[in-house]
Backbone as CSV, one residue per row, in Angstrom:
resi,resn,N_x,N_y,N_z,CA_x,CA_y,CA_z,C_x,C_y,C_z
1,UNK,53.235,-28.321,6.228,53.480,-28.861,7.556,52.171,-29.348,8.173
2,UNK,52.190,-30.542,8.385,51.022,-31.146,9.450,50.928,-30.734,10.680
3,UNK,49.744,-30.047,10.901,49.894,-29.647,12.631,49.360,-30.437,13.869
4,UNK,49.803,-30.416,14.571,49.991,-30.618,15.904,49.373,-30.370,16.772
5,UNK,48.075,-30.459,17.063,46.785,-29.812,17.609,46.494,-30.589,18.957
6,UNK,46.637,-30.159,20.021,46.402,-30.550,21.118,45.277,-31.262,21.675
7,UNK,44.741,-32.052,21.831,42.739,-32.143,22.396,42.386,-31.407,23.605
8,UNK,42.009,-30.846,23.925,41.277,-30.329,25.243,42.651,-29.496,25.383
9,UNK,43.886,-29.528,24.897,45.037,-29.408,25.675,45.568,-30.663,25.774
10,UNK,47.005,-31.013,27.016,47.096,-32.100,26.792,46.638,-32.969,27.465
11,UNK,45.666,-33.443,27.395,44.128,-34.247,28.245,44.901,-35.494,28.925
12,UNK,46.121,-35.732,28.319,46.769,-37.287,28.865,47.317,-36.789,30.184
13,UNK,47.818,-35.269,30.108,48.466,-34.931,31.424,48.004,-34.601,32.498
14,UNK,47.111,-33.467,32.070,46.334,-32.666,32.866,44.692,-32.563,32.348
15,UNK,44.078,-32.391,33.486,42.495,-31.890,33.199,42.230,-31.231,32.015
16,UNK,41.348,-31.940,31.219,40.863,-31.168,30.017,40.541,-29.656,30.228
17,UNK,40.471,-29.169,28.932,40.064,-27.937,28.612,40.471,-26.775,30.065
18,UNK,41.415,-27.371,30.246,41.801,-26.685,31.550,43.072,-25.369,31.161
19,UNK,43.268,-24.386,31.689,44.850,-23.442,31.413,45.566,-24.395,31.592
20,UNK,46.048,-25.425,32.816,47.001,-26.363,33.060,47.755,-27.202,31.556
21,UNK,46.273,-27.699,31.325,46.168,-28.587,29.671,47.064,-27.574,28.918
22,UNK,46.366,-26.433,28.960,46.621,-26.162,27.096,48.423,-25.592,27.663
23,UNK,48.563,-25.211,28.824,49.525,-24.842,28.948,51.007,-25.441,28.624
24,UNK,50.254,-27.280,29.313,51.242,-28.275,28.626,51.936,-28.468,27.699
25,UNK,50.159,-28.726,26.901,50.104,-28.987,25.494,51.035,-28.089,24.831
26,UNK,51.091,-26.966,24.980,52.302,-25.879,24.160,53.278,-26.182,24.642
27,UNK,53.815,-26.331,26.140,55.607,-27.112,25.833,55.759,-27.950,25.520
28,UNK,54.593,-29.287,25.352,55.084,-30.557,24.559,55.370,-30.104,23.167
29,UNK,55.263,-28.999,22.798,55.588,-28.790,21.116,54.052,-28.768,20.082
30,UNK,52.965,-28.545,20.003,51.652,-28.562,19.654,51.538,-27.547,19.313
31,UNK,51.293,-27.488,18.132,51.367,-26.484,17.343,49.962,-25.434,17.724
32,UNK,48.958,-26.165,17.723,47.818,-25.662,17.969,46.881,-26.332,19.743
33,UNK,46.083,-25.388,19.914,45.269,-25.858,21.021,44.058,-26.451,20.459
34,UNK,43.376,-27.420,21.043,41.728,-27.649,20.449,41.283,-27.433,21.569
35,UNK,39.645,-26.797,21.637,39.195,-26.861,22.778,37.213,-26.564,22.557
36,UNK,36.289,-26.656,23.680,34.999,-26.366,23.192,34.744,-25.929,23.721
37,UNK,33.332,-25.401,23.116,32.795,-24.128,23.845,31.326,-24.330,23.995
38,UNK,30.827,-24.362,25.367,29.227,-23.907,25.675,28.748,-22.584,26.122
39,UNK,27.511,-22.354,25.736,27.462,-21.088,26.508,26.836,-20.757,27.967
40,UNK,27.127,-19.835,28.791,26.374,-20.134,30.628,25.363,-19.022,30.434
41,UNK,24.456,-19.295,31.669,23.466,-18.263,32.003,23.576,-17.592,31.130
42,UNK,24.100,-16.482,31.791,24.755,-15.480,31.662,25.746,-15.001,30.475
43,UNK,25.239,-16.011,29.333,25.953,-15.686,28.233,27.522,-15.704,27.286
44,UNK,27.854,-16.320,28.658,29.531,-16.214,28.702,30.182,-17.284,27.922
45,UNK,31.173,-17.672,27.857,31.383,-19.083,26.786,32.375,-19.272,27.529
46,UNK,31.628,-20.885,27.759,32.783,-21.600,28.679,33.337,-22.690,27.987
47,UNK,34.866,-22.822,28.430,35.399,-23.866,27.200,35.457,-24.911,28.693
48,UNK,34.350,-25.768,27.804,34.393,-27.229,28.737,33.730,-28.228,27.283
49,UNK,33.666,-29.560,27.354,33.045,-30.267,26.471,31.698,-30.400,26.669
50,UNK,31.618,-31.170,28.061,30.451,-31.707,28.041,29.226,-30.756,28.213
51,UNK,27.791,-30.477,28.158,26.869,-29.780,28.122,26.719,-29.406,30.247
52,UNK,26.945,-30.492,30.546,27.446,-30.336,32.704,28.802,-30.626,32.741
53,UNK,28.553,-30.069,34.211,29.900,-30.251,34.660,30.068,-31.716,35.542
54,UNK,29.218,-32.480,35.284,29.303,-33.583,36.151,30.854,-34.474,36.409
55,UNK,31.318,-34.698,34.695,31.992,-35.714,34.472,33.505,-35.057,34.917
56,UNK,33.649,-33.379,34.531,35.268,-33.354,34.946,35.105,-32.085,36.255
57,UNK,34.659,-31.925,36.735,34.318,-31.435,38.517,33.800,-32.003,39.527
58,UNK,33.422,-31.132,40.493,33.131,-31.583,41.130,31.829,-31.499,41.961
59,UNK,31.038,-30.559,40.288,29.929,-30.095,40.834,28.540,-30.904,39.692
60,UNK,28.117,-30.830,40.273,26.717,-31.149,38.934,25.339,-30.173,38.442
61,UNK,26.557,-29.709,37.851,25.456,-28.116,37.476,25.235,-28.107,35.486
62,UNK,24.347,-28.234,34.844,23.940,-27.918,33.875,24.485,-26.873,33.527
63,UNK,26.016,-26.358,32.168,26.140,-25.519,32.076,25.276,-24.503,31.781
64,UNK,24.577,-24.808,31.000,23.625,-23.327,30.231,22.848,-23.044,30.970
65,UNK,22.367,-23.523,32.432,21.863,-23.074,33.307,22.104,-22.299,34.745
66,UNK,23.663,-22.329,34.845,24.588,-21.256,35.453,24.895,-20.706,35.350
67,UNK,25.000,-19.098,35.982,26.084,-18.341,35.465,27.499,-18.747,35.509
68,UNK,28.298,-18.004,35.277,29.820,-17.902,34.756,30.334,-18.003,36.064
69,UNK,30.291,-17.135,37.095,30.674,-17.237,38.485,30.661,-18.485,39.088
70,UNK,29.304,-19.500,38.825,29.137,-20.482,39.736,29.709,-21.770,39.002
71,UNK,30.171,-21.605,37.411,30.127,-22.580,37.255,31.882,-22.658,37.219
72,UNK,32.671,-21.099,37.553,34.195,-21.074,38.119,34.628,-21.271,39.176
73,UNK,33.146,-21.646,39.994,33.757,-22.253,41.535,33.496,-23.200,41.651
74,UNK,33.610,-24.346,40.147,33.816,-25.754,40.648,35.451,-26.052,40.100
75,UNK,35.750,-27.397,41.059,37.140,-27.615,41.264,37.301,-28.587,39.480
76,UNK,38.097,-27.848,39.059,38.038,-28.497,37.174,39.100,-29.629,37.151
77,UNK,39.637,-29.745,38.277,40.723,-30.700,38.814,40.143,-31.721,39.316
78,UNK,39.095,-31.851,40.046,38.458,-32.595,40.767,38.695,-34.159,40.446
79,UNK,38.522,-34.398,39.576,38.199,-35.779,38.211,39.199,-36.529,37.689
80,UNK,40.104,-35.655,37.231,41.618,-36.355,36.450,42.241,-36.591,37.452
81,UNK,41.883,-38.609,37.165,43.090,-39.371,37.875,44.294,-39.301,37.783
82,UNK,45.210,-39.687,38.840,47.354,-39.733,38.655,46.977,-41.422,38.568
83,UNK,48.426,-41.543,38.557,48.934,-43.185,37.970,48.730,-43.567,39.321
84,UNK,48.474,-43.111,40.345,48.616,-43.952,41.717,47.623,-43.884,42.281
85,UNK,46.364,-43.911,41.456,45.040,-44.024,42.396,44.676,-42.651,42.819
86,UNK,45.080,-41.779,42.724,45.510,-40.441,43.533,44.443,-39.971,42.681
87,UNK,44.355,-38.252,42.938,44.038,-37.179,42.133,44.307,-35.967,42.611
88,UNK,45.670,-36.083,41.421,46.590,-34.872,41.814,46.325,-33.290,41.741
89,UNK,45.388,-32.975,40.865,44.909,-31.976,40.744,43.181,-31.521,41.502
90,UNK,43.281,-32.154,42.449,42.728,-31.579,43.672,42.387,-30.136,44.222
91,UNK,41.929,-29.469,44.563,41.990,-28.759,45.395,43.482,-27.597,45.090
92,UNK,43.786,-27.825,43.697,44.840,-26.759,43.214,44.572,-25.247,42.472
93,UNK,43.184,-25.351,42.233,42.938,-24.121,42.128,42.139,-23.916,40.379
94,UNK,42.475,-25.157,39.615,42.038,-24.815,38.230,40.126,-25.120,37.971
95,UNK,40.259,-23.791,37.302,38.732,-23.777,36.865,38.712,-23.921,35.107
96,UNK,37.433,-23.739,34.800,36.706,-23.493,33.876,36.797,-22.457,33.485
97,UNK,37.910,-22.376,32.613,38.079,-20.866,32.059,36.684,-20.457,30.715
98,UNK,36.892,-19.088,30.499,36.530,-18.459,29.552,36.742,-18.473,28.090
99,UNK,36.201,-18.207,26.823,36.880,-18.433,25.822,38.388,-16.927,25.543
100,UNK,37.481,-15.997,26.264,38.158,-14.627,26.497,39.638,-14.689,27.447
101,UNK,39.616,-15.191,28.267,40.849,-15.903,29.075,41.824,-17.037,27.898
102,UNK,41.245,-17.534,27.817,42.048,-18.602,26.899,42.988,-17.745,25.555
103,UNK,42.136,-16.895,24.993,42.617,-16.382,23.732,43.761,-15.256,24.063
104,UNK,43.035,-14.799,25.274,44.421,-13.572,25.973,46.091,-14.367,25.986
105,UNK,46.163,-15.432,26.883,46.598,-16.153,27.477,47.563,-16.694,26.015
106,UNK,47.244,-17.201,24.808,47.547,-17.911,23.904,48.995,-17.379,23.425
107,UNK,50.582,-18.125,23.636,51.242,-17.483,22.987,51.335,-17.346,21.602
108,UNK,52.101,-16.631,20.782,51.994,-16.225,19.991,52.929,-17.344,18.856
109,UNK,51.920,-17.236,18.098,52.546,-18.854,16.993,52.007,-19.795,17.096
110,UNK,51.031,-19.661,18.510,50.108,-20.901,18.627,48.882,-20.887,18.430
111,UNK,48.318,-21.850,17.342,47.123,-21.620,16.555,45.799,-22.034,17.726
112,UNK,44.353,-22.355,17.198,43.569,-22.129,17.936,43.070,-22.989,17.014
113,UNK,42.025,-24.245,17.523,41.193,-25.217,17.037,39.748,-25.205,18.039
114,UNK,38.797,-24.611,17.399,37.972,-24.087,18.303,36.433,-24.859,18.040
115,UNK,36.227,-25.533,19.133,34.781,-26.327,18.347,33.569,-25.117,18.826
116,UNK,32.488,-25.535,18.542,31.402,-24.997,19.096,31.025,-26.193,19.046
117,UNK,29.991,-26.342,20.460,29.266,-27.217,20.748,27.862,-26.592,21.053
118,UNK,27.790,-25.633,21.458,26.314,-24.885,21.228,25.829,-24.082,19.873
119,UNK,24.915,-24.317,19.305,24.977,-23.286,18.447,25.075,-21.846,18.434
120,UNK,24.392,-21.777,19.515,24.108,-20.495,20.043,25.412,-19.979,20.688
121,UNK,26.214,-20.398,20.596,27.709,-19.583,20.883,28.287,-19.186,19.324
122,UNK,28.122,-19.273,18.504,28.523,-18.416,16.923,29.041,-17.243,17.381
123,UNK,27.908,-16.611,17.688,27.955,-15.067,17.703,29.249,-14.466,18.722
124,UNK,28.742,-15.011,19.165,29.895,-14.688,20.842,31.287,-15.204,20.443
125,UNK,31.388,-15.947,19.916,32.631,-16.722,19.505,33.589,-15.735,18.044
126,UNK,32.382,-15.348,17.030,33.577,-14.224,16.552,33.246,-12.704,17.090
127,UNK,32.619,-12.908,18.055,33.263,-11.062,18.745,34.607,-11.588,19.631
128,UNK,34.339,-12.925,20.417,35.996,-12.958,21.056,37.195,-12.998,20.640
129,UNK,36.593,-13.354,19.022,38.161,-13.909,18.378,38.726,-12.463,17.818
130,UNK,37.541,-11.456,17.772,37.770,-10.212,16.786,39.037,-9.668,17.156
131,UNK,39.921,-9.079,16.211,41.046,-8.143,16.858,42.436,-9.024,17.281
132,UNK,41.948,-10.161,17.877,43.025,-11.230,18.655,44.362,-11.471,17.495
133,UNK,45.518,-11.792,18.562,46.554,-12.007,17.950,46.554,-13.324,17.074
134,UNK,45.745,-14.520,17.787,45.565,-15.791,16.844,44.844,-15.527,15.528
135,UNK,43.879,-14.641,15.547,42.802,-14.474,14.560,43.199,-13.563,13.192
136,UNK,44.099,-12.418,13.642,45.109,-11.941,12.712,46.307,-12.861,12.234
137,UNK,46.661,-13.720,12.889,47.719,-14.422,12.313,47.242,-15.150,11.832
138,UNK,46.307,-15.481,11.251,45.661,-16.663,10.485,45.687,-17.851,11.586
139,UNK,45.626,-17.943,12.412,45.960,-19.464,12.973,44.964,-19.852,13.837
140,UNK,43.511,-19.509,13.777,42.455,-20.220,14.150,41.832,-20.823,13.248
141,UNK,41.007,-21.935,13.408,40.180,-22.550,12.657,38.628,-22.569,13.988
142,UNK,37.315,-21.930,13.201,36.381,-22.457,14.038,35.309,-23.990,13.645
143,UNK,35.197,-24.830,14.300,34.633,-26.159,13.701,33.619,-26.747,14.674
144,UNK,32.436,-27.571,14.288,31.432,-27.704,14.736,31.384,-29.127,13.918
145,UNK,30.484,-30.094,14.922,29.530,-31.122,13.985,28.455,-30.576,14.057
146,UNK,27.882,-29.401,14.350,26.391,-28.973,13.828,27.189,-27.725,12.995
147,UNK,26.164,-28.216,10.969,26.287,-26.930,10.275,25.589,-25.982,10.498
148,UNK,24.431,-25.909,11.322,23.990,-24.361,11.793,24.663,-23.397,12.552
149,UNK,26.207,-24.299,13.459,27.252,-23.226,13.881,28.059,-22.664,13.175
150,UNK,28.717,-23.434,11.647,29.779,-22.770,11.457,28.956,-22.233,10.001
151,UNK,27.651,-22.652,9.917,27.134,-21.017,9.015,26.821,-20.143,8.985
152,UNK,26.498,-19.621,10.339,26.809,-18.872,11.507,27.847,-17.875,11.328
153,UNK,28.525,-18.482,11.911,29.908,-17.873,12.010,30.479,-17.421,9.854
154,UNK,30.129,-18.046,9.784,30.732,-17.852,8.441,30.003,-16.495,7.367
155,UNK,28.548,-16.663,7.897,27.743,-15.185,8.242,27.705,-14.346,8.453
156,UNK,28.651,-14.464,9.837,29.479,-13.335,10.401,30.913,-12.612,10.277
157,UNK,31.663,-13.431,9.715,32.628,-13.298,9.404,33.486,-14.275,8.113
158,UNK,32.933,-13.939,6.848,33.222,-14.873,6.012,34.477,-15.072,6.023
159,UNK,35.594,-14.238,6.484,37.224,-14.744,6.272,37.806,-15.633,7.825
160,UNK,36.496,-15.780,7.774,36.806,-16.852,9.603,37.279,-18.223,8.590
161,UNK,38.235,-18.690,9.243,38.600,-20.271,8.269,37.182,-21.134,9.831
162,UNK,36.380,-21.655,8.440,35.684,-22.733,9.237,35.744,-23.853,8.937
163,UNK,35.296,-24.995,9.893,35.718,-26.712,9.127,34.601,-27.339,9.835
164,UNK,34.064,-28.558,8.885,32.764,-29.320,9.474,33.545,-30.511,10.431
165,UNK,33.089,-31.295,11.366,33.643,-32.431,12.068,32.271,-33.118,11.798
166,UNK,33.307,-34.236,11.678,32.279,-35.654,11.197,31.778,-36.312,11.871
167,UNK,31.033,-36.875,12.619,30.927,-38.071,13.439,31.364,-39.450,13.033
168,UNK,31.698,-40.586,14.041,32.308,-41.250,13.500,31.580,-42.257,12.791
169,UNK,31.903,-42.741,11.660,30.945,-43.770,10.644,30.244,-42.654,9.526
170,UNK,30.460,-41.579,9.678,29.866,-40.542,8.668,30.909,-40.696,7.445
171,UNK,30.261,-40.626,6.678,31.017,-40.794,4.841,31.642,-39.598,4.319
172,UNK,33.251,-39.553,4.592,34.058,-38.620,4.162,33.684,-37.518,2.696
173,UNK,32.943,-38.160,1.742,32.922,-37.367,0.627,31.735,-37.065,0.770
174,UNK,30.787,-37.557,1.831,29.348,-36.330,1.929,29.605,-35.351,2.485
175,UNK,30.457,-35.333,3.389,31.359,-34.292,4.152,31.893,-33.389,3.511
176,UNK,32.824,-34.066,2.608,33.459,-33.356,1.856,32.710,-32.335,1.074
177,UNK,31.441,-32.907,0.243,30.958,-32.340,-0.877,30.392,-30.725,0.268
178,UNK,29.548,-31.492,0.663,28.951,-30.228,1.767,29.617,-28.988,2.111
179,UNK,31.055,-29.168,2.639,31.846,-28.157,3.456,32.827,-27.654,1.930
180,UNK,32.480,-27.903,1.279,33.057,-27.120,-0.622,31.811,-26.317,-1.054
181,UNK,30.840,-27.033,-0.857,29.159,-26.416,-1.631,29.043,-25.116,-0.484
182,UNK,29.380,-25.093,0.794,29.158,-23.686,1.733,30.309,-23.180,1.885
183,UNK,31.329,-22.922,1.492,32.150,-22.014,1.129,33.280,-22.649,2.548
184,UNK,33.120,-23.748,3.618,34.097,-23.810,4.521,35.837,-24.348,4.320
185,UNK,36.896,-24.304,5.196,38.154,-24.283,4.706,38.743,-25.553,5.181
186,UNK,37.755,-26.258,5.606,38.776,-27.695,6.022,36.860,-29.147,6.535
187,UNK,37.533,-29.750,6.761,36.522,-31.332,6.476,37.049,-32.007,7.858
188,UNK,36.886,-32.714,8.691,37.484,-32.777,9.618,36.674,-34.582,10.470
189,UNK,37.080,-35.819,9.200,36.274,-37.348,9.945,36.769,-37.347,11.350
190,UNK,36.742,-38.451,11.654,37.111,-39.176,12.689,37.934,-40.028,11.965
191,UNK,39.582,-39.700,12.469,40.663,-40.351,11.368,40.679,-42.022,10.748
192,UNK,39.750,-43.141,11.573,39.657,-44.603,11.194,38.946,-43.713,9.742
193,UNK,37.842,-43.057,9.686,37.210,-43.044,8.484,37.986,-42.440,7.130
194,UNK,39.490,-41.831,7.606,40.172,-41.393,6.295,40.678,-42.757,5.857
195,UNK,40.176,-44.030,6.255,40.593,-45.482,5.815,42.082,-45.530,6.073
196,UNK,42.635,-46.975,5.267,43.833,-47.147,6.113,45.161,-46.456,5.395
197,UNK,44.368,-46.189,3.702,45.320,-44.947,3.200,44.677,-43.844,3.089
198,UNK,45.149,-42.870,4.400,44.233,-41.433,3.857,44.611,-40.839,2.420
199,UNK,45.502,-40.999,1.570,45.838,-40.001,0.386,44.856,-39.942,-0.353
200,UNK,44.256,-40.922,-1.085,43.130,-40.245,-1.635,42.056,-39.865,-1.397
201,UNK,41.515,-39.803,0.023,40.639,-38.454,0.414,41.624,-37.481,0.839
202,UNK,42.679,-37.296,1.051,42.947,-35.985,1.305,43.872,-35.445,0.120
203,UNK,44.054,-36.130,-1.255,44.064,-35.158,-2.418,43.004,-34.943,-2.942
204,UNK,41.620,-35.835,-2.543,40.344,-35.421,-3.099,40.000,-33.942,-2.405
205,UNK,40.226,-34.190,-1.394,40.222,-32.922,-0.759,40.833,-31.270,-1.128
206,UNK,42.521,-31.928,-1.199,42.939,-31.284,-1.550,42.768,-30.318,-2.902
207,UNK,41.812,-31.187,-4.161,41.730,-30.670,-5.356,40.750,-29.776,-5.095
208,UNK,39.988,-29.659,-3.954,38.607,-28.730,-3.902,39.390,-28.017,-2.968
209,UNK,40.124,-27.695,-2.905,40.676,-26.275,-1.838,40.243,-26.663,-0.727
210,UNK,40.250,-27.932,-0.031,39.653,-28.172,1.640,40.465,-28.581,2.102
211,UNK,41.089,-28.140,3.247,41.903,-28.847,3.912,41.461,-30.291,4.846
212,UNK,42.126,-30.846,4.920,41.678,-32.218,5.735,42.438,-32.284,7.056
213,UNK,41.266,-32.196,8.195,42.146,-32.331,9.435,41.366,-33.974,10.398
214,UNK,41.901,-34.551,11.186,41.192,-35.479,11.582,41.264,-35.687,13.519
215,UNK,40.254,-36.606,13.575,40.463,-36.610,15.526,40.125,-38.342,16.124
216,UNK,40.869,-38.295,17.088,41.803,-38.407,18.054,42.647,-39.278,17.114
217,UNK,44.045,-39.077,17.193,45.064,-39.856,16.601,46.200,-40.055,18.036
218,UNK,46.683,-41.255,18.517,47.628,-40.972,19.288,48.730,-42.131,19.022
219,UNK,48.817,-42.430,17.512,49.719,-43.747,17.397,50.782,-43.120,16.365
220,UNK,51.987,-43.243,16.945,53.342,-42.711,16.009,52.838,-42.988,14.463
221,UNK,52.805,-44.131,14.113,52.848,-44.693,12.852,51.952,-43.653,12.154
222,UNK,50.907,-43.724,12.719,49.615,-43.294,12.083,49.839,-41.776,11.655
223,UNK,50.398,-40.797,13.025,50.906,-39.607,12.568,51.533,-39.449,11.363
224,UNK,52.364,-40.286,11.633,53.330,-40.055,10.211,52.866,-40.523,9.046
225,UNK,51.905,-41.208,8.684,51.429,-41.565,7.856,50.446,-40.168,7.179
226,UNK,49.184,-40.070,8.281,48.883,-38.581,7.842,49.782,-37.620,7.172
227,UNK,50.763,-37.186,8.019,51.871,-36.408,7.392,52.421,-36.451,5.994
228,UNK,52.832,-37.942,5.750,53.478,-37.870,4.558,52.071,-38.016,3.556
229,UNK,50.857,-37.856,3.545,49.315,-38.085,3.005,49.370,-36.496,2.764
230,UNK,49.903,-35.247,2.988,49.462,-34.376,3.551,48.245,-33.730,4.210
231,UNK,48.351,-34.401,5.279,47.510,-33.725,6.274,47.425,-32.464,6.919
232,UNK,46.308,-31.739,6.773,46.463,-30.083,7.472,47.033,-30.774,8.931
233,UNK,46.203,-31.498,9.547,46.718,-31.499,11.029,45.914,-32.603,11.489
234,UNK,46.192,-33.118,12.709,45.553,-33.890,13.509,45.383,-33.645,15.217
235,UNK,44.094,-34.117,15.782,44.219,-33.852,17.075,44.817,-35.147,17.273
236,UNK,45.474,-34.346,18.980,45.858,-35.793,19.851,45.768,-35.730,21.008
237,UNK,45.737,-36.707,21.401,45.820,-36.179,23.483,47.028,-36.674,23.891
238,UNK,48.193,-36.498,22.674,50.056,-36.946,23.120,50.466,-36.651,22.567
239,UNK,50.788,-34.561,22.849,51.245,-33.671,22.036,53.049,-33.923,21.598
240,UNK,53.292,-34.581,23.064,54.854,-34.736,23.077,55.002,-36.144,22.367
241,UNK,54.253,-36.960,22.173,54.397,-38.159,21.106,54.366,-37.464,19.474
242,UNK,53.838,-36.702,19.669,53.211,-36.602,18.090,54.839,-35.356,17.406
243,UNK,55.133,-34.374,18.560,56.326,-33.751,18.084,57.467,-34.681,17.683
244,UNK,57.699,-35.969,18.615,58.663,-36.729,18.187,58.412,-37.748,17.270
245,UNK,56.763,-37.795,16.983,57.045,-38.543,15.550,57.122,-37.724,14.161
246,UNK,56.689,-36.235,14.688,56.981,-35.611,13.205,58.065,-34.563,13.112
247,UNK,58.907,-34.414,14.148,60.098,-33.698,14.083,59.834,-32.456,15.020
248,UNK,60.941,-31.756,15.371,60.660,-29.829,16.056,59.574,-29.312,15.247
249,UNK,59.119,-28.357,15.648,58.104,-27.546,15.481,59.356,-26.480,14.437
250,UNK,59.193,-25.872,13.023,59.702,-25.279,12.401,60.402,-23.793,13.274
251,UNK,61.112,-23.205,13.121,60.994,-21.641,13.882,60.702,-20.611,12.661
């Protein structure tokens, strides 16, 4: 089964990396959440993308230079436009959650696509996952475009499933070779680069035990194309597009 991996949550609806998002993202049918992680002051791991909070609040604070407190009293709503000029998520209350909040929160069956964007969040990242209901059910993956995070982590917990992310224009089988030669469980381009037939990088893949996952996909065709390629999964930011191009979610 190809999964269904949310971006930020569902970023088309609601504020990224927000509870709102990922909350969506799971009734549109998304099998999995994606989301990133920096670390604050104070050590804490905040799932936001960018390194500030400039672009989706309403504050302009350097994460790694705030604590956790200050950087939950900016409005995470602030930013994401409505269709009418508006901005509906105003002054409603959503912050910048935790990675520890997020994983509590996660129902059960729903996997976890977890980037690191700091390196220096590894560590912190498998003490949160330790014990967790996603992390026993097999259904996290942790993934980074820097390999000093997920060798890291893989350091720490060799039965962590980890996966490299590519940047885009990066060459699928240097990727490939790399994330087979360090022991990781999935390869992860920027989907234009699985070309316009992914199957033979992702049975090349497939013959080295790597799974192949790819990012941002939001075109029916294309889903389904992955799919019938077998694809581990794809992100999207149109969780409810992507269920109706590849069918219900199994029970």
């Amino acid at each position: 089964m190809t999964l269904v991996v949310a971006h930020r949550g569902a970023s088309a609806r609601a504020p990224e990396n927000t509870m709102e998002a990922f909350r969506l993202g799971v009734e549109a049918g998304a099998d999995a959440i994606e989301l990133d992680i920096h670390v604050s002051a104070d050590g804490q791991l905040a799932v936001i993308h960018d390194p500030t909070l400039d672009r989706t609040t309403d504050r302009t604070t350097t994460v790694a230079d705030a604590p956790m407190a200050e950087i939950q009293a900016a409005d995470a709503g602030w930013a994401f436009p409505g269709p009418n000029g508006d901005y509906p998520y105003r002054g409603r209350g959503l912050t910048v959650p935790t990675l520890p909040e997020v994983v509590d929160w996660l129902p059960a069956g729903i996997g976890l696509a977890l980037e690191i964007k700091a390196p220096e969040a590894a560590d912190g990242v498998v003490a949160a996952l330790a014990g967790s209901g996603v992390r026993t059910a097999g259904l996290v993956t942790v993934m980074s475009f820097q390999e000093a995070a997920i060798q890291r982590v893989r350091e720490l917990a060799p039965d962590l499933p980890t996966g490299l992310l590519l940047v885009p224009g990066d060459i699928f089988e240097r990727g490939l070779t790399w994330a087979v030669e360090h022991g990781h469980a999935a390869v992860l381009p920027f989907e234009v680069d699985l070309g316009y037939d992914p199957a033979p990088n992702i049975q090349l893949a497939t013959a080295y035990g790597c799974r192949v996952g790819c990012y941002v996909v939001n075109e029916p065709e294309r889903m389904q194309q992955l799919a019938a390629a077998g694809a581990w999964g794809f992100v999207t930011d149109v969780s409810e597009l992507a269920r109706a191009a590849l069918g219900p979610r199994p029970e």
